[in-house]
VEXPAMAR-773165 format. One record per residue (C-alpha): x, y, z; residue in one letter. Coordinates in steps of 0.05 Angstrom, whole numbers, padded with zeros to 5 digits, always signed. Each point is the difference from the previous one (the first is absolute). Last residue first. Example, Ala and Ser with C-alpha at 12.3 -4.5 7.8 and 13.67 -1.06 7.14 Angstrom:
<pts>
+00273-00021+00143S;-00027-00069+00013A;
</pts>
This chain:
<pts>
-00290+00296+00133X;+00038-00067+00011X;-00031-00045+00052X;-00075+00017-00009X;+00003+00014-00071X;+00040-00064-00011X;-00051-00041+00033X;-00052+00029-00034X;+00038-00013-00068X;+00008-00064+00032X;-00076-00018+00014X;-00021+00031-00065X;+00049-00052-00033X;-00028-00062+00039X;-00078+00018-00040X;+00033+00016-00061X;+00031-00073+00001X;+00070-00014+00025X;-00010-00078-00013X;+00015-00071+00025X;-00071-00025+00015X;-00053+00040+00041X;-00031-00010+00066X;+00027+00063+00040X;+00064-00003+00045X;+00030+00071+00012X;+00054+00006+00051X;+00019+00069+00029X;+00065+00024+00032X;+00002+00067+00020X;-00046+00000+00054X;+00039-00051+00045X;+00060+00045+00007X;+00039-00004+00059X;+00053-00050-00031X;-00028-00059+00039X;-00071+00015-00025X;+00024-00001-00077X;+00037-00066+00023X;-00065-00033+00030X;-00036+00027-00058X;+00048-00031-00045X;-00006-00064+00028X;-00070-00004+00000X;+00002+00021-00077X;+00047-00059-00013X;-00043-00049+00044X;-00063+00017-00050X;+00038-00009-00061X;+00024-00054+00022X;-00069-00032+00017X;-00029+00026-00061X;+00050-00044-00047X;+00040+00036-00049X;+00001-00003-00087X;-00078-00013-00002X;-00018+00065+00023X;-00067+00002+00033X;+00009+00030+00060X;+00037+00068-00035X;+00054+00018+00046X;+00010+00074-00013X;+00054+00023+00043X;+00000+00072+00034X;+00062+00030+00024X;+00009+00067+00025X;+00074+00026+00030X;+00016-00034+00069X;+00007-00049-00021X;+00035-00021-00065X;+00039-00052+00029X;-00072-00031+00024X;-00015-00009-00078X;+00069-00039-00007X;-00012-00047+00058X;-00076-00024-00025X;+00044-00042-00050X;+00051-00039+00056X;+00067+00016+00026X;+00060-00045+00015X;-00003-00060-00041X;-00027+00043-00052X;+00054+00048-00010X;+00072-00037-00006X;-00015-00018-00073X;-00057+00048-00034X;-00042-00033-00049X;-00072+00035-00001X;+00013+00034-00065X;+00023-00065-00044X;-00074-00016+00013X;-00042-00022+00059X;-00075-00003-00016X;-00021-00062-00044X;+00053-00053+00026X;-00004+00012+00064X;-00071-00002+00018X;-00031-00029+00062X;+00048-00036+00056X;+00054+00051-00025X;-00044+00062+00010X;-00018-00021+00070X;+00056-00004+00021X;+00040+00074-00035X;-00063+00038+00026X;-00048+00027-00054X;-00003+00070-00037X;+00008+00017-00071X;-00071+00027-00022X;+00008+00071-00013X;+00047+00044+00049X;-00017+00083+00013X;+00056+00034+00026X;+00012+00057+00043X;+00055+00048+00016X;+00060-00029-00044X;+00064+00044+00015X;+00019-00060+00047X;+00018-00044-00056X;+00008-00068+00030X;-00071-00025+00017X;-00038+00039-00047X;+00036-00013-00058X;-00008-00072+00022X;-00066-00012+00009X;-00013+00039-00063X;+00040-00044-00041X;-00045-00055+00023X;-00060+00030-00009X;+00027+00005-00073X;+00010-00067-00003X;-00081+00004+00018X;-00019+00070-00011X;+00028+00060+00018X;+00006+00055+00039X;+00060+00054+00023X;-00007+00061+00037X;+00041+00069+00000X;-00016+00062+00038X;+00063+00035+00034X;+00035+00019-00063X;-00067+00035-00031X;+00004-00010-00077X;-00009+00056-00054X;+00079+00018+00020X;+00016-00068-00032X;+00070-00033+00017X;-00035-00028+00058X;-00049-00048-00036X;+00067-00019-00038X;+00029-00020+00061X;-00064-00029+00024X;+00006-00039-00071X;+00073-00026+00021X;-00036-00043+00062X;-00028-00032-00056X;+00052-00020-00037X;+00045-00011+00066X;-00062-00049+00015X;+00005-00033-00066X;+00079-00020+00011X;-00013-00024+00061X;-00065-00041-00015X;+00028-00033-00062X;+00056-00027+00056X;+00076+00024-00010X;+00076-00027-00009X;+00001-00001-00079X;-00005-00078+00013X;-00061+00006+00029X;-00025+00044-00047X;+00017-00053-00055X;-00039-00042+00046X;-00067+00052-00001X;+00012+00005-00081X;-00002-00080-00014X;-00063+00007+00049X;-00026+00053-00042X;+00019-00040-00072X;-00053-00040-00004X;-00056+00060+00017X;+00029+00044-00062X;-00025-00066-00048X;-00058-00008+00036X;-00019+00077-00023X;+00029-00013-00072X;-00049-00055-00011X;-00056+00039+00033X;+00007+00070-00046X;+00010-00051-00055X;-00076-00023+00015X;-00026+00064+00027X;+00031+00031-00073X;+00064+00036+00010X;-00004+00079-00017X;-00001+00022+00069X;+00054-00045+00023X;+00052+00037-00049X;+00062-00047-00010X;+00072+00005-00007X;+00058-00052+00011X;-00049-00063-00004X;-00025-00034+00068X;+00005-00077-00020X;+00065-00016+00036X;+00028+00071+00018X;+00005+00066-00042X;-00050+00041+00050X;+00000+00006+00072X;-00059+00032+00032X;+00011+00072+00017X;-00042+00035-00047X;-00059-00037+00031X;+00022-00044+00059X;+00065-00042+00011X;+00026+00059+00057X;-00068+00045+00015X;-00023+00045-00042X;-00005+00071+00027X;-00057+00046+00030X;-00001+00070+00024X;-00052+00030+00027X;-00028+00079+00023X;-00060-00014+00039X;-00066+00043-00009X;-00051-00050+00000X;+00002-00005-00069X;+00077-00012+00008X;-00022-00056+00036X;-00046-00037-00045X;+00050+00012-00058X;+00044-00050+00025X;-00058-00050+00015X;-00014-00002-00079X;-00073-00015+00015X;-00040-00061-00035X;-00025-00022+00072X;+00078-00007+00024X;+00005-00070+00007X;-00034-00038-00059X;-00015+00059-00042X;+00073+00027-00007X;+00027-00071-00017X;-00061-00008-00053X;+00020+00066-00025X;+00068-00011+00003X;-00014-00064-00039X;-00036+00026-00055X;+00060+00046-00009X;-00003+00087+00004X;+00042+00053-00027X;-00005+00069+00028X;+00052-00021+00049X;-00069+00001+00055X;+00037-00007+00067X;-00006-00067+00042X;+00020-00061-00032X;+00047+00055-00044X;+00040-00007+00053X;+00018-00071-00009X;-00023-00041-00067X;+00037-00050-00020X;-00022-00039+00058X;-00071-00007-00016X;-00029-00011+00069X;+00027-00020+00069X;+00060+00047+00019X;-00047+00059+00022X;+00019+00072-00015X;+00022+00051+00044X;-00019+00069+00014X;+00054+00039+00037X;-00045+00061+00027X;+00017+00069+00014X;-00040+00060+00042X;-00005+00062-00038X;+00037+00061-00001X;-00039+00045-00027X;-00076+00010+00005X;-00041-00040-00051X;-00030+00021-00073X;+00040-00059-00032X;+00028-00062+00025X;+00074-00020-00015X;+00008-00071-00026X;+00078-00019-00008X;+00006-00058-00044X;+00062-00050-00002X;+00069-00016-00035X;+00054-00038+00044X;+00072+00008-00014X;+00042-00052+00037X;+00072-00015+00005X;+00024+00059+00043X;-00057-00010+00049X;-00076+00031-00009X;+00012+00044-00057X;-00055+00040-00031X;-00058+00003-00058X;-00064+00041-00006X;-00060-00003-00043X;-00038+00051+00028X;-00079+00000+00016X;-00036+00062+00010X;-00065-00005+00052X;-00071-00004-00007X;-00026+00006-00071X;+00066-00021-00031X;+00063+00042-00017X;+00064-00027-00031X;+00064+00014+00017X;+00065-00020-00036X;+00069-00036+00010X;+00013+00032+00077X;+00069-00022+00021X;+00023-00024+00076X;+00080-00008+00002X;-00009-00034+00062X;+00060+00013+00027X;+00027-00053+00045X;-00003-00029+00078X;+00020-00078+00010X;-00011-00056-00046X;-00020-00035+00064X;-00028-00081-00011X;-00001-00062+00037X;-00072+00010+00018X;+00006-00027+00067X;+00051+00047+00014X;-00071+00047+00008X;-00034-00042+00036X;+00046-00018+00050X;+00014+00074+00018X;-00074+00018+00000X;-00012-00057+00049X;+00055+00014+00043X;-00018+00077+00007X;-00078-00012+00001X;+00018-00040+00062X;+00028+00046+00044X;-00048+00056-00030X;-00060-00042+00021X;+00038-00010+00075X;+00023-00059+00041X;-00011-00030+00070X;-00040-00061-00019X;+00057-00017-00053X;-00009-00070-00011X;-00081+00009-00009X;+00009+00067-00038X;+00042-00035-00051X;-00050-00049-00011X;-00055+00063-00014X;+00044+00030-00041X;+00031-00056-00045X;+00074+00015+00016X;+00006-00064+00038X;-00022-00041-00057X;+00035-00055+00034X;-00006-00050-00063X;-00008-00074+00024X;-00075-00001-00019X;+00016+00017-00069X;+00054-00049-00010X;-00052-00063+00028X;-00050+00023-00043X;+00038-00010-00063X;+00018-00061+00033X;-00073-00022+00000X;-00020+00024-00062X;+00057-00040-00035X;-00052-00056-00017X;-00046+00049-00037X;+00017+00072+00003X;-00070+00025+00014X;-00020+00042-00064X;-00068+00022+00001X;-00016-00009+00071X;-00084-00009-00002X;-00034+00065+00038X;-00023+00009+00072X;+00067-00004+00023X;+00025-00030+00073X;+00070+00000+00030X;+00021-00054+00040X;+00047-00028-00045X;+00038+00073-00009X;+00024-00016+00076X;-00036+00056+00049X;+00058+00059+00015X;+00031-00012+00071X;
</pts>
């Protein structure tokens, strides 16, 4: 029997308690069965196996995103190549379903042994939202808030181009409403608009303006038949087709990191696309319970909503689908968005489940003092990571 959500205990204030409906709210959540949450289902299946489980888990997960555009051509094109220091970067651009054409950067180091281990890089969703990729790789062109954005999280480093330093080939895409992919020619966002040349203050107007319309977007989603996380994930799982596409790129060597949303998107790629050997997750972990008694409203997006999913599994779940390849989650203690004592519970719960499958050593929690941030200091630790699991 799983403790009622009243008798939990966090150190911090709840931020967003759901005044006098709180007490149904928790009423629903204590009634789910959550019988694919690993360690549950282990409890009402005392005879099962890892694999028995992974099997359901995966399955639900995955219909959970509402979304197959099914197996296509890529159609991958090069549009120039341009070499740095380190590596080359390419502006690349591919299909990832029959309606979508996504445009990204390959980074390809230099003076290294071919193939290489790949990387999907992803960017966070917090932070200046017409900006996606180019969060994270130098454009050539730079914004006072990127560079506040950049300095914040990522100690001033394009995170990107940390890796392919290290000797990682990467790709990196924006995701759906982000960068070249947020909408434009709706309410107050004009038809045509270059966010590097926007002063902070219009760059800000036109930034709230592209945040009004992403729950408009995530219902006319709905209504398309998918979830902003289905139709991402396919995006993403795409880029390990593209990493594949290269002959610089060893097939059986790819890993995926981010930060924050982009934790998120890691969590996933990880737990349904098997080709993934190792990932690296920044600063998106908690348990479903105690997330809801402490913050809501500042740290579940239009990415977390996934009908038919959460009454059944819970976070931690979709790093222990990834077992047994390696998985290390950076927890950061002082992050504001997640309370310590879910983050804590979430990494117990994944070590139980990383011990279940036969492969405690592969999964790694890392839980310094810092606020929300992939700093230098947390990207040595997954470049190590990497180099442990991947070359």
């Amino acid at each position: 029997m799983r403790p009622p959500i009243s008798s939990l205990k966090i150190s911090r204030d709840s931020l967003n308690l759901y005044g006098s409906l709180e007490p149904m709210l928790q009423g629903i959540r204590e009634h789910r069965p959550l019988d694919l949450n690993a360690e549950q289902w282990r409890k009402n299946n005392p005879n099962g196996v890892f694999e028995e489980w992974h099997a359901q888990a995966h399955k639900c997960l995955l219909e959970g995103l509402h979304y197959d555009p099914g197996p296509l051509d890529l159609q991958a094109e090069s549009h120039g190549r341009e070499e740095r220091e380190h590596f080359w970067l390419e502006e690349v651009s591919f299909n990832t379903t029959p309606w979508i054409r996504v445009e990204g950067y390959f980074l390809l180091p230099k003076e290294v042994e071919l193939p290489v281990p790949g990387l999907v890089v992803f960017h966070a969703w917090g932070g200046p939202m017409l900006f996606g990729r180019k969060r994270i790789v130098n454009c050539g062109r730079d914004h006072p808030l990127l560079q506040q954005h950049r300095d914040q999280f990522y100690s001033g480093n394009y995170l990107a181009e940390e890796f392919a330093e290290a000797g990682y080939a990467v790709i990196v895409i924006d995701a759906h409403h982000f960068g070249d992919r947020a909408p434009r020619g709706i309410g107050k966002i004009p038809d045509e608009y270059d966010p590097f040349e926007l002063s902070v203050d219009e760059y800000q107007a036109l930034d709230s303006a592209t945040r009004d319309e992403l729950y408009y977007g995530m219902r006319q989603l709905n209504w398309a038949g998918t979830t902003w996380m289905g139709l991402n994930y396919w995006d993403d799982s795409r880029c390990v087709d593209y990493l594949l596409t290269r002959p610089e790129v060893d097939p059986d060597s790819i890993g995926c990191t981010g930060l924050s949303g982009g934790g998120w998107r890691t969590d996933f790629l990880a737990a349904l696309d098997t080709r993934i050997k190792a990932s690296a997750s920044g600063c998106w972990m908690s348990t479903g319970d105690y997330q809801q008694i402490y913050n809501v409203r500042g740290a579940i997006g239009t990415f977390c909503m996934l009908p038919g999913v959460w009454d059944r599994m819970d976070i931690p779940d979709l790093s222990i689908l990834a077992a047994p390849n390696g998985t290390m989650v950076i927890s950061t203690r002082e992050d504001q968005l997640f309370p310590v004592e879910g983050q804590q519970e979430a990494a117990r719960q994944i070590s139980a489940g990383f011990e279940w499958a036969g492969c405690p050593e592969n999964f790694r929690n890392v839980d310094p003092s810092k606020p929300h941030c992939f700093d230098a200091e947390l990207q040595r630790e997954a470049i190590g990571w990497f180099d442990d699991h991947l070359k």
